[in-house]
C-alpha positions in Angstrom: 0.6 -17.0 36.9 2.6 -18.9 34.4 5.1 -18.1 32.5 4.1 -18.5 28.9 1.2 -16.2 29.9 3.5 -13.7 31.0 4.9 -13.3 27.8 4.0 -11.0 25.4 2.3 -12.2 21.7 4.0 -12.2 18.7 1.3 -10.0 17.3 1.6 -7.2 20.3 5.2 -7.3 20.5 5.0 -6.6 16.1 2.5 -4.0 16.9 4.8 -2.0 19.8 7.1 -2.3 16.8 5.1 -0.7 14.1 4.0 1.9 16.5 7.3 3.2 17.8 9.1 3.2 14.2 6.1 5.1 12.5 6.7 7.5 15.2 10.0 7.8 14.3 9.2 7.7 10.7 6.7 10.9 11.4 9.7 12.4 13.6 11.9 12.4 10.3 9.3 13.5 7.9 8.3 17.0 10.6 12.6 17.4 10.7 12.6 17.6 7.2 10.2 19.7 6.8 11.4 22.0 9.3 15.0 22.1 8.2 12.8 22.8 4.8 11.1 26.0 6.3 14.0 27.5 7.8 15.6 27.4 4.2 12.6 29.7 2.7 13.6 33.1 1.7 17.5 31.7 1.7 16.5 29.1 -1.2 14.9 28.9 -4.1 12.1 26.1 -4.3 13.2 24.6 -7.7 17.0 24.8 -6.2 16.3 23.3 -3.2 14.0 20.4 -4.7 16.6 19.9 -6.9 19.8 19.9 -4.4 17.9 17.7 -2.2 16.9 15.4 -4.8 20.4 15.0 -5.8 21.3 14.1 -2.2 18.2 12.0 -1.9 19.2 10.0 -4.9 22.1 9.2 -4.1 21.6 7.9 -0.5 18.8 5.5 -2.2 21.0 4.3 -5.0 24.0 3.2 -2.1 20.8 1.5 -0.4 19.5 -0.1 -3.8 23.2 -1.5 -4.2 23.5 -2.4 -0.5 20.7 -4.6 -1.0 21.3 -6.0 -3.9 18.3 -4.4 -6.0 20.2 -2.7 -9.0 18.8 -5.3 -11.4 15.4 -4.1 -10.6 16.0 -0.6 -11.5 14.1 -0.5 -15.3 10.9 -1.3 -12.9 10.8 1.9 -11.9 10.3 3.2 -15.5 6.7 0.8 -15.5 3.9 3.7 -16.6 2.1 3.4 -13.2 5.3 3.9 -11.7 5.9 6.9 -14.1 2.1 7.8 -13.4 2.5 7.9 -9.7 5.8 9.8 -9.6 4.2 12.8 -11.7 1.8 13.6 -8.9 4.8 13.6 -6.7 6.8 15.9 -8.4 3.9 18.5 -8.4 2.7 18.1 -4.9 6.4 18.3 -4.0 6.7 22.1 -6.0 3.2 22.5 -3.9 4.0 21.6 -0.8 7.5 23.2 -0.5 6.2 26.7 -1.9 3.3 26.6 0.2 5.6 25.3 3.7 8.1 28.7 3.0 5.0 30.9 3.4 3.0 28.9 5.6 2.6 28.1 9.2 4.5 24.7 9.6 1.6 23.2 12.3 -0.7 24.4 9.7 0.1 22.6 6.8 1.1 19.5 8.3 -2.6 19.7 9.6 -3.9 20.2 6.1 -2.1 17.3 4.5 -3.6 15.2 7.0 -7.0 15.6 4.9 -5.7 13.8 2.4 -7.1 9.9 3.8 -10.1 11.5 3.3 -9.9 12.8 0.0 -8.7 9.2 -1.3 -11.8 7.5 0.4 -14.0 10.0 -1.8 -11.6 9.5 -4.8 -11.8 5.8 -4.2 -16.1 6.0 -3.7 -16.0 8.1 -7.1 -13.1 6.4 -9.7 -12.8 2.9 -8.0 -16.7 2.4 -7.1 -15.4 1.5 -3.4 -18.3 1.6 -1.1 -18.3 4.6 1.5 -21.2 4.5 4.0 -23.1 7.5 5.9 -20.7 6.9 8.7 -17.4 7.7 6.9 -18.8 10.0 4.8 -19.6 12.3 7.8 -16.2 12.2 9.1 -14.9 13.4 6.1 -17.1 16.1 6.2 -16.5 16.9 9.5 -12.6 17.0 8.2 -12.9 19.2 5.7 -15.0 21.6 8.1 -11.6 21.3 9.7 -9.8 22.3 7.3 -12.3 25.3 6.8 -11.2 26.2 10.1 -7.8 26.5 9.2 -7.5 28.2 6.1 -10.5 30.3 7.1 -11.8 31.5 3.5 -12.2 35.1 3.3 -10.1 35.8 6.0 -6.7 37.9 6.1 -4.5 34.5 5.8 -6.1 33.1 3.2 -3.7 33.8 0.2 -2.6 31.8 -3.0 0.2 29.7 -0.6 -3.2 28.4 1.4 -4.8 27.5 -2.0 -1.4 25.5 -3.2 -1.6 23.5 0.3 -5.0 22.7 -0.6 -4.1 21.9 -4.2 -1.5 19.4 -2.9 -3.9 17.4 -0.7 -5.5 16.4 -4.0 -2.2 15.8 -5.9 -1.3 13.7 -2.7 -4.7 11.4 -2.6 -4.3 11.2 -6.3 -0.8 10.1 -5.9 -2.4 7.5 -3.3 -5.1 5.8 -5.4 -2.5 5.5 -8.6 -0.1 3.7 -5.3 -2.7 0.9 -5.5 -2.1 0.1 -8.8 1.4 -0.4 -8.5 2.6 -4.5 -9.1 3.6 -6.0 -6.6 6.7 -7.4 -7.3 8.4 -3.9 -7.9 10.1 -3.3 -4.8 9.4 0.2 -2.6 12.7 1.6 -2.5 12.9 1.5 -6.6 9.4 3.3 -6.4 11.3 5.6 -4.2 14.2 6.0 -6.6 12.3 6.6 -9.4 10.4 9.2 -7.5 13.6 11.1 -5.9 15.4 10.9 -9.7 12.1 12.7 -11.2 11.5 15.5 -8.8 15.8 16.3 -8.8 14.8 16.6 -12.3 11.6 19.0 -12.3 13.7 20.9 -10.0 16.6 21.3 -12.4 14.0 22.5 -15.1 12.6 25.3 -12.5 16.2 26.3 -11.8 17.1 26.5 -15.8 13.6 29.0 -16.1 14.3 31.0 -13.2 18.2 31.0 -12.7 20.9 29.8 -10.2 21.8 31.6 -6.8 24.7 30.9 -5.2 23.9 29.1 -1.8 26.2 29.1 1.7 27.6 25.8 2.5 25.3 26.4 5.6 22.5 25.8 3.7 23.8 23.6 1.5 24.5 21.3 4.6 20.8 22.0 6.3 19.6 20.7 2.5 21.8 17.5 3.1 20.2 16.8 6.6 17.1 17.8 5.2 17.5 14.7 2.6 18.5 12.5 5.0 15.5 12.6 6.9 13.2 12.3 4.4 15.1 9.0 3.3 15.5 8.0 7.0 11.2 8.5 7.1 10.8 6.9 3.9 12.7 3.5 5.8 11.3 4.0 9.1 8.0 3.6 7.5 8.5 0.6 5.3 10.4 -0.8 8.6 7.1 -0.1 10.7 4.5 -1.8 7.9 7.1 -4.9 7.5 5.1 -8.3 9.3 2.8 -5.0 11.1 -1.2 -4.3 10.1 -1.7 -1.1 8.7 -4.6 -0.9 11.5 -1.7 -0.8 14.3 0.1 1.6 13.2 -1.6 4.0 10.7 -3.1 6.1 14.7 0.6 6.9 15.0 0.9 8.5 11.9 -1.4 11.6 13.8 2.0 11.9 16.0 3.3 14.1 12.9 1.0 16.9 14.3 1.8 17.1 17.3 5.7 17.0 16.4 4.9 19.7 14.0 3.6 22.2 17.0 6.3 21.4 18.6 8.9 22.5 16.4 6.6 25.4 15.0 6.7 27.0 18.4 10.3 26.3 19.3 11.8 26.9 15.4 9.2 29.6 14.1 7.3 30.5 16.9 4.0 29.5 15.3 0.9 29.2 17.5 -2.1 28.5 15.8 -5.2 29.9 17.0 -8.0 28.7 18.8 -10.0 28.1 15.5 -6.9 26.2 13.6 -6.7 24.3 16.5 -10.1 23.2 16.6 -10.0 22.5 13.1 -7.0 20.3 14.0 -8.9 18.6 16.0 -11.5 17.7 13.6 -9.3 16.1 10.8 -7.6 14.2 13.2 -10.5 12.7 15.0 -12.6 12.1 11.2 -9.0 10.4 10.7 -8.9 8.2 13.0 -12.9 7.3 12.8 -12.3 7.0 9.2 -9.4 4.7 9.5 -11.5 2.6 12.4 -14.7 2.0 9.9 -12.7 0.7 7.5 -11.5 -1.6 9.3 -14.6 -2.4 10.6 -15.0 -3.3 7.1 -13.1 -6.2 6.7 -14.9 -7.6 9.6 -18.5 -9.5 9.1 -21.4 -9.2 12.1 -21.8 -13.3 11.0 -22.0 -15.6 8.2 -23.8 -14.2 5.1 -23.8 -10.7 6.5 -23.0 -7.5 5.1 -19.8 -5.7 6.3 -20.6 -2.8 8.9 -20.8 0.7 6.8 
């Protein structure tokens, strides 16, 4: 066998890549979130959006130096910019009061719905065409997420409905992401977005008051913003010169980080039926994410693409 065929393609070696970082990225994201739990009942949520942010924006601001992006700065004050970082801010309150009260395997699992709330957002306000196919795997998803929250039963409570609640803010947040232009870099979008929700949480903390926090907590908060920078870079690293169709499967790896750490940290264990229920949003997930690309790809000249 030669050598040249023993060499790996520039295409797989950018896929391996892609794969491992958004791995990482997910890694970062679950660690944040978990550092995030174990502040609940120690915190408030509008103090710790806001001490994060602060930490948050700072880190990104050294990086938008570093890199030379200062001058691009205003761009983050664009109105779809503005638009996009408003649903942020309230899926962040969302999210964080719903993750103090909530299992952390179960929430992570909920969120992933939220691919398959934008495909239906996208089918309804951008007129994107959604075949019988995908539209059974999202319904298949949401029966998993049925199976989670389990209406009716004793741990559905107002922290399941804010969860739920986010997902939407989230996809919203998603389709007005498509809008952005082009030309306005990703960490300035990120900038914008860490500046606005330090904010919100500064206008919580002047309705409801200042504790005083440990410098324990204080320094879990600064680790906590780290990683949420460090996934927010991880993942821009893994879609640089990498299709989105090689490395979106990994994202998945966020769930099983997340039972992980919410047996070892919290000693969650979801039950049989939230673990079915996993199962189903991550398999309409990944069907969902495999017919559209399917999509992109035509059966022959002058053919429809594959619904």
């Amino acid at each position: 066998m030669s050598t040249a065929s023993q060499t790996p393609s520039p295409v797989a070696t950018s896929a391996v890549r892609g794969g491992l970082l958004m791995c990482l990225a997910m890694l970062a994201f679950v660690l944040n979130d978990t550092l995030a739990k174990s502040l609940g009942g120690h915190v408030d949520v509008g103090q710790f959006i806001a001490i994060r942010g602060a930490f948050a924006s700072t880190i990104i601001a050294g990086l938008i130096i570093a890199t030379g992006k200062a001058s691009d700065i205003p761009k983050g004050l664009s109105r779809p910019v503005l638009s996009r970082t408003f649903f942020d801010v309230i899926s962040t309150f969302l999210f964080i009061t719903a993750l103090f009260q909530m299992p952390l395997p179960n929430i992570t699992a909920i969120m992933q719905a939220v691919p398959l709330v934008v495909t239906v957002m996208a089918a309804i306000f951008l007129r994107e065409a959604v075949g019988w196919r995908r539209l059974t795997a999202i319904f298949v998803g949401f029966t998993g997420v049925l199976l989670i929250v389990k209406p009716g039963g004793e741990g559905f409570n107002v922290y399941t409905v804010l969860a739920i609640a986010c997902v939407f803010t989230v996809a919203l947040r998603d389709l007005v992401t498509r809008k952005l232009d082009g030309s306005t870099p990703s960490i300035i979008v990120a900038f914008t977005n860490a500046v606005c929700v330090m904010l919100g949480g500064v206008v919580w903390m002047l309705f409801k008051g200042v504790e005083p926090i440990s410098m324990d907590h204080l320094g879990l908060t600064f680790v906590a913003s780290i990683f949420i920078v460090g996934g927010y870079l991880l993942t821009v690293m893994a879609l640089r010169d990498t299709e989105v169709a090689y490395t979106a499967p990994f994202r998945y790896t966020l769930i099983v980080y997340a039972l992980v750490l919410g047996y070892v940290v919290f000693g969650d264990v979801p039950d049989s039926w939230s673990l079915a229920g996993i199962v189903l949003i991550v398999g309409s997930g990944l069907f969902t994410l495999y017919r559209e690309q399917r999509l992109k790809k035509r059966l022959g000249f002058g053919r429809r693409p594959v619904r």
